[in-house]
Each structure stands twice: as C-alpha cells, then as structure tokens.
Backbone bond lengths (Angstrom), bond angles and torsions (degrees), N, CA, C in turn:
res aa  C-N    CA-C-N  psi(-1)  N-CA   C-N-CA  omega(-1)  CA-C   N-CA-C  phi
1 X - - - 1.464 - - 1.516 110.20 -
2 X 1.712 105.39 121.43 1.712 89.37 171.86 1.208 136.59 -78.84
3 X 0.864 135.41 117.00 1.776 145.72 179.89 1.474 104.15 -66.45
4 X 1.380 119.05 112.07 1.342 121.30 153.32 1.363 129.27 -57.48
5 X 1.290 120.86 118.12 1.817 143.20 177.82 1.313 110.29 -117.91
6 X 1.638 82.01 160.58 1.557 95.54 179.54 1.761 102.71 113.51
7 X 0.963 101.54 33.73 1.880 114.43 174.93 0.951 115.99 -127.10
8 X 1.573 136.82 -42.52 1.574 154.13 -166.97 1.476 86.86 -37.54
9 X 1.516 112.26 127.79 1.619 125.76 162.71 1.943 101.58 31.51
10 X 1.050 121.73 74.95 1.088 132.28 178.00 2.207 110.74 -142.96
11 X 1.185 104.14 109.53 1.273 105.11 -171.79 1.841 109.67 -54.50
12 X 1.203 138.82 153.03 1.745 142.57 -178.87 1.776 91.30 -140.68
13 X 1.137 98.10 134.49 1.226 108.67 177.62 1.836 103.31 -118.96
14 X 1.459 137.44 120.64 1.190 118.62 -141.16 1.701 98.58 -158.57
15 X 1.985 114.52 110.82 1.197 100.98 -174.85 1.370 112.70 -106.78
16 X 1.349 125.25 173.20 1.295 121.80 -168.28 1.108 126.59 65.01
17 X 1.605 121.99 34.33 1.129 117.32 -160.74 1.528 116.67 -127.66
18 X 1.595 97.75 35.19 1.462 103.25 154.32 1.609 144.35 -82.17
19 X 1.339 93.04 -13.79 1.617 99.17 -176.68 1.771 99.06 -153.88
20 X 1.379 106.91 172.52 1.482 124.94 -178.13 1.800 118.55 26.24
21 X 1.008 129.81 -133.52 1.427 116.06 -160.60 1.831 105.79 -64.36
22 X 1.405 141.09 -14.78 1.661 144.10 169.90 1.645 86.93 -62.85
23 X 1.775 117.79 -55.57 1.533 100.91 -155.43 1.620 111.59 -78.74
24 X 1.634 103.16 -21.02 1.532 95.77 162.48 1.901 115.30 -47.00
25 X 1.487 85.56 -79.35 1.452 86.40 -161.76 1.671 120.28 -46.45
26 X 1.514 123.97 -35.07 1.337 135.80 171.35 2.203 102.01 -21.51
27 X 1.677 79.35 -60.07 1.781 80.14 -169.72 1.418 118.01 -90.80
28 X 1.643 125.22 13.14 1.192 144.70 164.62 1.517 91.53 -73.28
29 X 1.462 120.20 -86.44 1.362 127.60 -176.95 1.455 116.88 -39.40
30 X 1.558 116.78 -51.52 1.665 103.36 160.94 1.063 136.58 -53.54
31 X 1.452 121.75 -27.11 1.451 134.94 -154.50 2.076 91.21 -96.37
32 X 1.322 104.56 -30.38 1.364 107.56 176.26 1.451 127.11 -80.90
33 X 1.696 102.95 -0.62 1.736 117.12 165.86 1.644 113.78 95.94
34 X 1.311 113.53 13.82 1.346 142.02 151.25 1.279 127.85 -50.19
35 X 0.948 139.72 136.11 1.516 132.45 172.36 1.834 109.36 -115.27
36 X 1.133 83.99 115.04 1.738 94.68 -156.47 2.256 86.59 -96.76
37 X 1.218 73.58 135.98 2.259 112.28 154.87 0.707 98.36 -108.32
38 X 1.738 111.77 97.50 1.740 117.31 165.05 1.793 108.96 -106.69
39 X 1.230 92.64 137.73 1.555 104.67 -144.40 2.272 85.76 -121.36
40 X 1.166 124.79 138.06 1.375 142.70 155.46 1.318 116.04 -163.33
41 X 1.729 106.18 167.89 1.695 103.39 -177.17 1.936 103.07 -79.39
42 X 1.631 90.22 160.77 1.383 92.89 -170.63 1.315 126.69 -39.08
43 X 1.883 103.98 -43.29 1.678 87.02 -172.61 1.759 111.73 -80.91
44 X 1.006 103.15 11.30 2.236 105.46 -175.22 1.407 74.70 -63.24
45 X 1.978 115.60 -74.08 0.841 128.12 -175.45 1.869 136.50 -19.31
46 X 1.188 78.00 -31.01 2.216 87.18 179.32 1.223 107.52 -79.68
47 X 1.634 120.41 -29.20 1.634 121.32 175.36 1.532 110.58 -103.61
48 X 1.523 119.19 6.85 1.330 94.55 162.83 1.464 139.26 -75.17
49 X 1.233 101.04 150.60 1.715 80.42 167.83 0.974 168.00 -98.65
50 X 1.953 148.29 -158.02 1.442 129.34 -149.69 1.365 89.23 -50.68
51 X 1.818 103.24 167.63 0.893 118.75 150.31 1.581 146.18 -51.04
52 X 1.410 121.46 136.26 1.787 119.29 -163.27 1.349 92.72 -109.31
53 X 1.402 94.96 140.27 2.084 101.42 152.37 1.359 115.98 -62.30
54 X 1.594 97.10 133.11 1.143 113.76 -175.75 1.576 132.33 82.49
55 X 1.446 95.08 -1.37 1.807 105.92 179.19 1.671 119.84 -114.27
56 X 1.389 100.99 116.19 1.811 110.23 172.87 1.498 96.46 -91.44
57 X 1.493 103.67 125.81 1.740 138.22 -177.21 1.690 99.32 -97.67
58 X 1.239 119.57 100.57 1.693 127.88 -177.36 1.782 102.19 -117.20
59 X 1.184 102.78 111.80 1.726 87.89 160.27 1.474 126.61 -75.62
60 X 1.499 105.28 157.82 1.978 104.91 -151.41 1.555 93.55 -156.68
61 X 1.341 99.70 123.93 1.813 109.28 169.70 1.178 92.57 -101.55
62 X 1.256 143.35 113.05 1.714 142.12 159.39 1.421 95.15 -50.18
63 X 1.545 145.93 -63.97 1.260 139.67 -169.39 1.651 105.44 -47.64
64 X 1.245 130.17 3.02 1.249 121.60 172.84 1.708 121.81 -114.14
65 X 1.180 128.32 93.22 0.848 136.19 -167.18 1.821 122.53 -53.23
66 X 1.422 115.55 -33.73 1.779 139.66 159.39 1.417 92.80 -49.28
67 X 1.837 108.17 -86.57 0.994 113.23 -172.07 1.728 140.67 -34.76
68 X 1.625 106.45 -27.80 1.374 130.25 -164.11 1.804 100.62 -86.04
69 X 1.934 108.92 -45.73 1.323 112.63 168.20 1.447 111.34 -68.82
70 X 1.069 145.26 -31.07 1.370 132.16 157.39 0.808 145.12 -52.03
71 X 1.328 115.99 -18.55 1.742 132.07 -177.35 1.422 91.80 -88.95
72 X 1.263 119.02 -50.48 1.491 119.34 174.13 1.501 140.61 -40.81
73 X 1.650 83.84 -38.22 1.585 101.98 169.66 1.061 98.42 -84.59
74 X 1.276 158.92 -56.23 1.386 162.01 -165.08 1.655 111.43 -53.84
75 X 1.496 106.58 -37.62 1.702 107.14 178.31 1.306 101.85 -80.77
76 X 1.477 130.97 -55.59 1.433 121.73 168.14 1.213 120.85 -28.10
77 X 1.277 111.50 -76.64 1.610 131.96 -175.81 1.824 112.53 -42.16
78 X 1.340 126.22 -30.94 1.393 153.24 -178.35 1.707 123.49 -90.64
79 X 1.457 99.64 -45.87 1.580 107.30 -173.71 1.695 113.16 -124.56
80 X 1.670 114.57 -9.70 1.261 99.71 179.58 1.285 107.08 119.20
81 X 1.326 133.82 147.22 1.353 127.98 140.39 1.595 121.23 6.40
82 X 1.462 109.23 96.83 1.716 105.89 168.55 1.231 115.66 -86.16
83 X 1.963 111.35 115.85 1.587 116.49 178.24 1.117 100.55 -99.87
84 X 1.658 130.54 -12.53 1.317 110.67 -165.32 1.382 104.12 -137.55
85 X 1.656 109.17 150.20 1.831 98.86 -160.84 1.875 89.86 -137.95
86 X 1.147 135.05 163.16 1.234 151.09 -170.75 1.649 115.65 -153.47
87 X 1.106 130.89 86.89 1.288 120.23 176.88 1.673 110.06 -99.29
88 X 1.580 101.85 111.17 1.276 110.89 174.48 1.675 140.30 -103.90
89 X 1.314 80.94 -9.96 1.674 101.50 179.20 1.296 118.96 -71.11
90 X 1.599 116.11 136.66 1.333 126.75 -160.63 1.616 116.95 -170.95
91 X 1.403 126.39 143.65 1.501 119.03 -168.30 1.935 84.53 -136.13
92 X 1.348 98.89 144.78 1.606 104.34 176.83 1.304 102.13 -115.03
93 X 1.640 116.24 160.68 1.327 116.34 -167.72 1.309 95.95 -129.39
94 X 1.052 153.89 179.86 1.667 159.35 109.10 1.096 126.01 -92.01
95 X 1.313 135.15 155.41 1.309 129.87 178.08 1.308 126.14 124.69
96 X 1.384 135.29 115.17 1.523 147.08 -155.72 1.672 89.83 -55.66
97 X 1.170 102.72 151.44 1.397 119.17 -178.57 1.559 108.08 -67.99
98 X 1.198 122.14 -25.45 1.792 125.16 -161.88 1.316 99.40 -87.59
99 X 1.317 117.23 -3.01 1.387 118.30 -167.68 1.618 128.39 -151.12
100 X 1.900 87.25 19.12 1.218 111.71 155.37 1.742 128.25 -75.42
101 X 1.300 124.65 120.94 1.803 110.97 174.36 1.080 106.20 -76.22
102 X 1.495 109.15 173.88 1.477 118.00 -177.05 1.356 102.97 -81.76
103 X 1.661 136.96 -3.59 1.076 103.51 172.84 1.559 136.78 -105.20
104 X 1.774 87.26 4.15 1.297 110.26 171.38 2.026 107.82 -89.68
105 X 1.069 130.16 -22.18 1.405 144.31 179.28 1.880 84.48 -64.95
106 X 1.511 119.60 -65.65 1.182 125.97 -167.39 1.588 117.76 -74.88
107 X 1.074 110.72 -29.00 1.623 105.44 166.19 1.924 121.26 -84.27
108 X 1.496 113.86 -22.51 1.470 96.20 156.58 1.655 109.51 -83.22
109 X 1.140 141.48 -37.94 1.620 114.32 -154.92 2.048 87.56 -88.80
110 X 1.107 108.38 -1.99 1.822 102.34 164.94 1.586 89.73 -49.76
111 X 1.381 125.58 -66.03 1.554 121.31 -131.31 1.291 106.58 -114.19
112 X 1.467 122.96 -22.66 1.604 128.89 161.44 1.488 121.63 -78.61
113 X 1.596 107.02 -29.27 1.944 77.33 165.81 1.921 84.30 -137.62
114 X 1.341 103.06 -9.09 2.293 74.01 169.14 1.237 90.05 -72.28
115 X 1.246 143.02 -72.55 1.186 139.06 -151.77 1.806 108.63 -35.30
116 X 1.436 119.87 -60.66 1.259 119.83 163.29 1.659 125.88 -43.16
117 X 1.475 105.88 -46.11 1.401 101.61 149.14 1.372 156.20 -46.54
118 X 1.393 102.61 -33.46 1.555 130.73 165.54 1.152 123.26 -63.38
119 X 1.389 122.57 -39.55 0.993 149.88 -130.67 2.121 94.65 -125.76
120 X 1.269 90.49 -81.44 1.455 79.65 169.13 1.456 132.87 -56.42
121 X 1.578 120.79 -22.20 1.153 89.45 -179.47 1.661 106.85 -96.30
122 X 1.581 118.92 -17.59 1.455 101.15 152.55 1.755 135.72 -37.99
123 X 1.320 112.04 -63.36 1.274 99.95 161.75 1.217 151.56 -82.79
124 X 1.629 97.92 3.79 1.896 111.83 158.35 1.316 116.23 -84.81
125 X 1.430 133.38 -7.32 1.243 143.27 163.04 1.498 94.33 -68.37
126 X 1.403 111.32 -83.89 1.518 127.26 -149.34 1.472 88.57 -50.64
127 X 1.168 153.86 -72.05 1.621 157.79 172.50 1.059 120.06 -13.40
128 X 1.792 112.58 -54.28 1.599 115.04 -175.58 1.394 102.05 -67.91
129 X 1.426 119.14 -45.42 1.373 127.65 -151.21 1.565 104.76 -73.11
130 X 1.577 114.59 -32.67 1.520 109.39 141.53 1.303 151.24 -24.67
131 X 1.042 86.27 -57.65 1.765 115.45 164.11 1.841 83.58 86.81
132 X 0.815 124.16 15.46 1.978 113.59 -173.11 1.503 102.21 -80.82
133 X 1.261 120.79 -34.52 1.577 116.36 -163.48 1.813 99.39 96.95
134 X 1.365 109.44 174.16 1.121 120.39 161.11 1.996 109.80 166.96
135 X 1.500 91.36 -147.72 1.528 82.52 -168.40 1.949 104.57 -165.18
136 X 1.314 114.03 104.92 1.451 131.07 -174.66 1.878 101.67 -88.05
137 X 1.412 93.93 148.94 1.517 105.78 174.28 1.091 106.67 -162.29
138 X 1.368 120.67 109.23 1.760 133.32 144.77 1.059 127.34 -70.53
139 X 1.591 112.77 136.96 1.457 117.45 170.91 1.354 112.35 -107.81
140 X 1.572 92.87 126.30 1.504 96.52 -163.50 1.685 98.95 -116.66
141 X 1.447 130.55 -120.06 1.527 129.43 -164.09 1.380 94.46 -175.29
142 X 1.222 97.51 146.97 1.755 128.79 -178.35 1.672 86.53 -62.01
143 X 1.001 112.02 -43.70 1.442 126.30 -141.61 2.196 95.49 -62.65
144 X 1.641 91.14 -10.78 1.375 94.12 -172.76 1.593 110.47 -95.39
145 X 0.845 103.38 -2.53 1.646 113.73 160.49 1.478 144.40 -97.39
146 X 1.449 87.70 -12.91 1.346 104.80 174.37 1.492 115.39 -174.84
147 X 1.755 100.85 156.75 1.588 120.90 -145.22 1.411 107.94 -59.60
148 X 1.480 112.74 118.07 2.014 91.09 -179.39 1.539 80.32 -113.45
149 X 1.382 100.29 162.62 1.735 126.03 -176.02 1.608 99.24 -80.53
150 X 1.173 136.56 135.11 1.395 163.13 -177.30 1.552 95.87 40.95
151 X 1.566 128.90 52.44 0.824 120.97 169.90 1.739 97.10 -129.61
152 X 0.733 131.74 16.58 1.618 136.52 159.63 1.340 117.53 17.90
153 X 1.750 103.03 -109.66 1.645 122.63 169.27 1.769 95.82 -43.20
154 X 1.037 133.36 -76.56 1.494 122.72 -157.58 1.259 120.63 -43.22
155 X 1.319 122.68 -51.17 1.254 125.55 150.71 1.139 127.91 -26.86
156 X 1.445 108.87 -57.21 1.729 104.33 -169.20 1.571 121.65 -78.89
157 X 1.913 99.21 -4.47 0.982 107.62 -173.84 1.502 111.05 -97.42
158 X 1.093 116.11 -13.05 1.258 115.97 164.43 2.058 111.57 -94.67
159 X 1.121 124.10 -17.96 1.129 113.86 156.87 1.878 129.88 -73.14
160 X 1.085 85.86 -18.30 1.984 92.55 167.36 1.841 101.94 -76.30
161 X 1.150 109.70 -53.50 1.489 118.24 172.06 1.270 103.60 -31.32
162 X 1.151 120.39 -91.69 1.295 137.65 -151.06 1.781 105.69 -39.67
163 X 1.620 91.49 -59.57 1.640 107.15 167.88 1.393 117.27 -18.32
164 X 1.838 98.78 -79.02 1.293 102.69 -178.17 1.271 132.67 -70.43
165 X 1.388 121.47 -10.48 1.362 110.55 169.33 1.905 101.57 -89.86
166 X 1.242 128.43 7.76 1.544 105.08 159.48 1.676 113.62 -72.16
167 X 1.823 109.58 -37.62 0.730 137.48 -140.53 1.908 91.48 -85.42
168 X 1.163 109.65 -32.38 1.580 110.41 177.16 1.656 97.69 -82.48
169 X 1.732 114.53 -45.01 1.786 89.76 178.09 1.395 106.82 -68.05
170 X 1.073 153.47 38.83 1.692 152.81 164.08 1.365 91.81 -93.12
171 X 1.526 108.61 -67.77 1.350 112.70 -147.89 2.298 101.24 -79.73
172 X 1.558 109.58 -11.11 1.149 113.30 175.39 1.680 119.62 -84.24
173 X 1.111 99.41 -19.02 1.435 108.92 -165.39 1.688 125.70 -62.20
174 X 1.212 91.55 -34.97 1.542 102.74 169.63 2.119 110.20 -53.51
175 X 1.192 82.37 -47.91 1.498 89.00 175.89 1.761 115.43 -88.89
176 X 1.054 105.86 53.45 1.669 121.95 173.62 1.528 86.94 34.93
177 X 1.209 140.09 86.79 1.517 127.53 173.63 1.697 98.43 -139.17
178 X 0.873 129.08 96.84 1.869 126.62 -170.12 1.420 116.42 -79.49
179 X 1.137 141.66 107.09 1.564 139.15 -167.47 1.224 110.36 -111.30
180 X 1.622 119.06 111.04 1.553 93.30 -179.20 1.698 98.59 -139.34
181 X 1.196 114.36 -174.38 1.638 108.69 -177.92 1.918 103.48 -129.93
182 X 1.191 108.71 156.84 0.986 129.70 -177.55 1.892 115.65 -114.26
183 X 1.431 97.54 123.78 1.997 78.05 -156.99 1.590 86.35 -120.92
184 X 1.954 130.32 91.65 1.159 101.70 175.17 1.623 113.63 -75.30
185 X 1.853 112.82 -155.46 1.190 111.05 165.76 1.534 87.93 -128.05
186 X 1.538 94.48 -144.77 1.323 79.86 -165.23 1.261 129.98 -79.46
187 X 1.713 104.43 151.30 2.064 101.30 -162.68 1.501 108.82 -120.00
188 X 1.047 114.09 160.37 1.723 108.08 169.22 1.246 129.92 -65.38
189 X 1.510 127.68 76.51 1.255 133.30 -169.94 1.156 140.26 -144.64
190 X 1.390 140.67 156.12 1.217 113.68 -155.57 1.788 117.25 -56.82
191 X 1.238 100.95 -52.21 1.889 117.20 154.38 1.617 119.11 -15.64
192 X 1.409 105.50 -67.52 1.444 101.90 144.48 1.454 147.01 -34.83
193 X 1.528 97.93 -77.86 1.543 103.72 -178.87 1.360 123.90 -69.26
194 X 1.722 119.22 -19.66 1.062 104.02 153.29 1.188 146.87 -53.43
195 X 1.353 100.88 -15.35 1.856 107.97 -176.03 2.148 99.01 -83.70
196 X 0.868 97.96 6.67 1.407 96.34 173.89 1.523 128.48 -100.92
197 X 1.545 115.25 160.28 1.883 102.01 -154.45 1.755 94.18 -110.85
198 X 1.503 97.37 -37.19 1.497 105.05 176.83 1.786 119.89 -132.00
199 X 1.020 104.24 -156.12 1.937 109.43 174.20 1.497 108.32 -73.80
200 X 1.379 115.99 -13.81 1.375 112.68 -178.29 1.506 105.57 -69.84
201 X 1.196 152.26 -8.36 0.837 149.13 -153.11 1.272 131.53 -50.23
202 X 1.679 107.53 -79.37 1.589 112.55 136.45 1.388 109.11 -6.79
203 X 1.195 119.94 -115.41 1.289 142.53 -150.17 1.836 116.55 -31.80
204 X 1.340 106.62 -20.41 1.487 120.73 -141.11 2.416 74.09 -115.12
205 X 1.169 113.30 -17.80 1.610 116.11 -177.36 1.789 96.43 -102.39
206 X 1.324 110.80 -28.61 1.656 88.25 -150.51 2.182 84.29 -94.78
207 X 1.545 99.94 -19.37 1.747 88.92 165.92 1.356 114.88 -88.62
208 X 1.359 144.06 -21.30 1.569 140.57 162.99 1.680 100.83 108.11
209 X 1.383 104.19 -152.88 1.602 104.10 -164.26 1.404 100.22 -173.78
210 X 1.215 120.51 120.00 1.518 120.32 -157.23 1.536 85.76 -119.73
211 X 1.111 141.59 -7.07 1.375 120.41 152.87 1.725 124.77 -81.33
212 X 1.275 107.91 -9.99 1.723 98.66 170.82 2.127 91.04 -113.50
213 X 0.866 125.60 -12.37 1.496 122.63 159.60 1.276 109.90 108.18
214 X 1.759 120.79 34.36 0.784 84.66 -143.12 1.740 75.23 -123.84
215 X 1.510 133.21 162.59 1.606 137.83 -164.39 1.593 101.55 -90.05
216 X 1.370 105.03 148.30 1.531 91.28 155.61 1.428 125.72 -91.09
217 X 1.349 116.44 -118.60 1.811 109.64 -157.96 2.019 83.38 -144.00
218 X 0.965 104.23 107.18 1.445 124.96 -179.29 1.662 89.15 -57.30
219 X 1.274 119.87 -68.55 2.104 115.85 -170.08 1.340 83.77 -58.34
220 X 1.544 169.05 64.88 1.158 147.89 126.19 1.311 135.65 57.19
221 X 1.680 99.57 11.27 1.556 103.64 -168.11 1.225 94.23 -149.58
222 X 1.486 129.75 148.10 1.458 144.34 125.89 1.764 115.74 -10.31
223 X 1.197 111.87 137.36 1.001 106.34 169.24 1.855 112.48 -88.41
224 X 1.642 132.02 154.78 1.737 118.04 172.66 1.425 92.82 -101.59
225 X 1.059 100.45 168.21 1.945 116.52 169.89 1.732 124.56 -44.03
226 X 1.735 97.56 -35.68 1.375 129.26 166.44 1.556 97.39 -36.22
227 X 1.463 122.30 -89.86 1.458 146.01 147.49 1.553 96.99 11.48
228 X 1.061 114.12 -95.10 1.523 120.84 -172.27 1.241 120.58 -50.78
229 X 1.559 126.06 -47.67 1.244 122.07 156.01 1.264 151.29 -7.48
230 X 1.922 91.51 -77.40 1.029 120.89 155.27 1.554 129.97 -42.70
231 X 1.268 116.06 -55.39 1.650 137.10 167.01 1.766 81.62 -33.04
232 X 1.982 108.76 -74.27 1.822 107.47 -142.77 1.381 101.84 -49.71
233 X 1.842 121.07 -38.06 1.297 130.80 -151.27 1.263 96.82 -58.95
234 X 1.567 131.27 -71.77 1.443 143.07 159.87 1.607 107.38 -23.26
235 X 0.812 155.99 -18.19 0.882 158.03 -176.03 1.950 119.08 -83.55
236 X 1.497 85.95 -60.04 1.369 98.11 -166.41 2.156 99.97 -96.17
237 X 1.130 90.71 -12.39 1.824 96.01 173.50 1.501 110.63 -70.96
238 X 1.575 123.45 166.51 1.689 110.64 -177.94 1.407 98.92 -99.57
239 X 1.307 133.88 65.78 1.436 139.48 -179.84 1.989 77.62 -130.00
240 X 1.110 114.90 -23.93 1.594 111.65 169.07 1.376 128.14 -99.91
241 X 1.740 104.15 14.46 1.658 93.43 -165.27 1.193 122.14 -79.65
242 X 1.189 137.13 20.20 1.505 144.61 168.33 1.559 104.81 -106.02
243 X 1.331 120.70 19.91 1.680 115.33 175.32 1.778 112.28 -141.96
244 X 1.452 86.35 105.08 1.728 108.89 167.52 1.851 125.66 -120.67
245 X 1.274 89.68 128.66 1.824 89.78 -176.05 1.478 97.70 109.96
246 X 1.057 131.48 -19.70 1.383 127.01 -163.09 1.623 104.77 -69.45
247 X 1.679 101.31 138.36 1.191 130.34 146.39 1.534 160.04 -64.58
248 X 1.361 96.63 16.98 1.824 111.68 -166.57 1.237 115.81 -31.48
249 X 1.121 107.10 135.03 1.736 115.52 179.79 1.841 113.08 -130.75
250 X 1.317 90.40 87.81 1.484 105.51 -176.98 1.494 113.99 -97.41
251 X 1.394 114.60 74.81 1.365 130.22 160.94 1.619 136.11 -127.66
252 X 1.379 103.48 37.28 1.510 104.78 -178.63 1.441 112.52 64.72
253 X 1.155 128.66 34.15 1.606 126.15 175.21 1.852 107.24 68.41
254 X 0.936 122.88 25.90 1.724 126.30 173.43 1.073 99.11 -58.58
255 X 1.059 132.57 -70.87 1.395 138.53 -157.89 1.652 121.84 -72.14
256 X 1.536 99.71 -36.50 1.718 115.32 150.23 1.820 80.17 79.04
257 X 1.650 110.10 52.98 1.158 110.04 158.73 1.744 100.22 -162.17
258 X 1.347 106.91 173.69 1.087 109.92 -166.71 1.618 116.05 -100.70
C-alpha cells in the first residue's frame, strides 16, 4: 500500500481550517508529522476545536491583504520554512444573477478568488524566495466549471480561482513550487446542509433536478470532508510531484467530466 510522504517536519500554512473539509485536512497534515498554521475567521475560531499536536490556531480575514501577509510571516517566523500551503476558505452564495446586489456579487468573489489571491501570492512569494520548492492546493467547486442555476456569482467565483491558481503554478514552476486546485461537488457540510429545508436533502442532491439542470452524483453518495482531504493531501505530498496546474474534480462523476 502506498503511503503518502512528503510532510515529516515540514511547515503547512492552512486557511479555513476550522471546520468541515480545512478541519479534516488540518489533522491529516498533523497526523502526517507536519506542523500545521491553521488559519480561520475569528468566530470559525470560537467553535473550533481543543487543541491538536502540532497545530498554531491564528485568526485570518483572507479579504485582508496586511492581515493575510502577517500570518505568513508569523508561520514562517514560528514553524520554519513554509513548503506546504492549503487554501480553504470560502463563503457560498445563492441566488439568480438578475437579482443579485452589488454587495453580495462583491462580498463572495472578495473571499472565493481575492481570498485565493491574497493568499497565493503571499505564499508563492514567501516559497520562491526560499528557494526550498514546495506545493499549494485550493479547494475550489465543480460548480466552477459548469453552469449551476441561481448559483451565478459563486460560480464565477470559483472559476476566476481556479484560473489563477493554474496561472500562479506557470509562473511558480520554475521554482519547483506545484499549484493545483481541488474542485469537490457536493460534500457533507455545513455549506451544504444548510441549503437544505428538510431530511430530504441528501437524497433530493445525490438524484439531481432536471428542472434547474442540474445532474445528480452517478457513485450515489455525497461526498464527507474526509473525501476532499484526502484528494488535497495527494496533492500536495511527493507521490504528486510531477503534477502542476491541475484541476481535480472530486465529486462522484456530477459533472460527468474528468
């Protein structure tokens, strides 16, 4: 069985990583001998939980660009050389585009692709300038590849994402720096289940809806945070080091692409 490496005493700098697929991976990366910068906004932060070996808990507005280079300097300065980066932070919106305001249009792509922006080019700076190499992964959404019904801004905000982090592993690559994205569909999470009215919930996602257009999930199941994790871990471990730019799309065939 292959064992994923490439964590042993290696600093992770990691946002959104108070709850659902951030708090998976947080204790993937610890548990793999990592010393994780786990980074969410304050209040994620008030319900996260006890403390883990090996994990510094920093609060982090990605919409703040000061704030975002500081945390950065602070995980360096604290844990060492950052080789490994995780951007997990993300806010979902609903709602037909004609009847979106501008300040809801402007507060998701703030935190779905500035936030990725912020974020990446802080730690694609701090990396090169290392000279160590390393290896970034966003989790982004199916949803950025294709048209979902009253999902508009979210979409597009995860399709600018996605973009630019191929577009930073281009410009990282020379400097062994691997950037890739992680696109689940839908996962078990609060993000999720909130969009639901009753227990049908599940059931009413993993069969689809051919009046807003939208497929269900061919494996028959939801994806958990576990799921996604797993995908980022592979990703950013050297069982992946020949893959930059990549697009993973870990949603049970929803999208009915690869």
């Amino acid at each position: 069985m292959m064992r994923l490496d490439g964590f042993e005493d290696r600093a992770a700098f990691v946002t959104g990583a108070a709850g659902g697929i951030g708090r998976a991976l947080v204790a993937m990366l610890a548990g793999a001998g990592a010393r994780v910068f786990a980074t969410d906004t304050p209040a994620a932060l008030e319900a996260a939980p006890d403390a883990m070996p090996g994990v510094v808990w920093h609060p982090l507005d990605v919409r703040d660009s000061a704030a975002v280079d500081a945390a950065v300097a602070r995980a360096a300065a604290e844990l060492g050389p950052i080789r490994l980066g995780a951007h997990v932070a993300g806010v979902l919106a609903t709602g037909t585009v004609v009847d979106t305001p501008d300040a809801e249009w402007q507060r998701v792509m703030d935190v779905n692709a500035g936030g990725v922006f912020r974020v990446g080019r802080a730690l694609g700076a701090r990396m090169r300038d290392q000279g160590t190499g390393g290896a970034l992964v966003v989790i982004g959404s199916n949803a950025g590849g294709i048209p979902r019904h009253a999902m508009g801004p979210y979409a597009a905000s995860k399709a600018a994402a996605a973009m630019l982090v191929r577009c930073l592993g281009l410009e990282l690559a020379p400097h062994g720096i691997r950037c890739n994205i992680v696109a689940p569909g839908s996962t078990l999470t609060p993000m999720q289940t909130g969009m639901w009215t009753d227990n049908g919930g599940a059931a009413r996602v993993v069969a689809g809806d051919l009046a807003s257009f939208r497929t269900g999930i061919p494996l028959g199941k939801l994806a958990t945070p576990r799921d996604i994790a797993l995908a980022a871990m592979f990703l950013l471990s050297e069982g992946a080091g020949h893959i930059t730019m990549a697009d993973l799309y870990v949603d049970g065939g929803a999208t009915l692409r690869g």
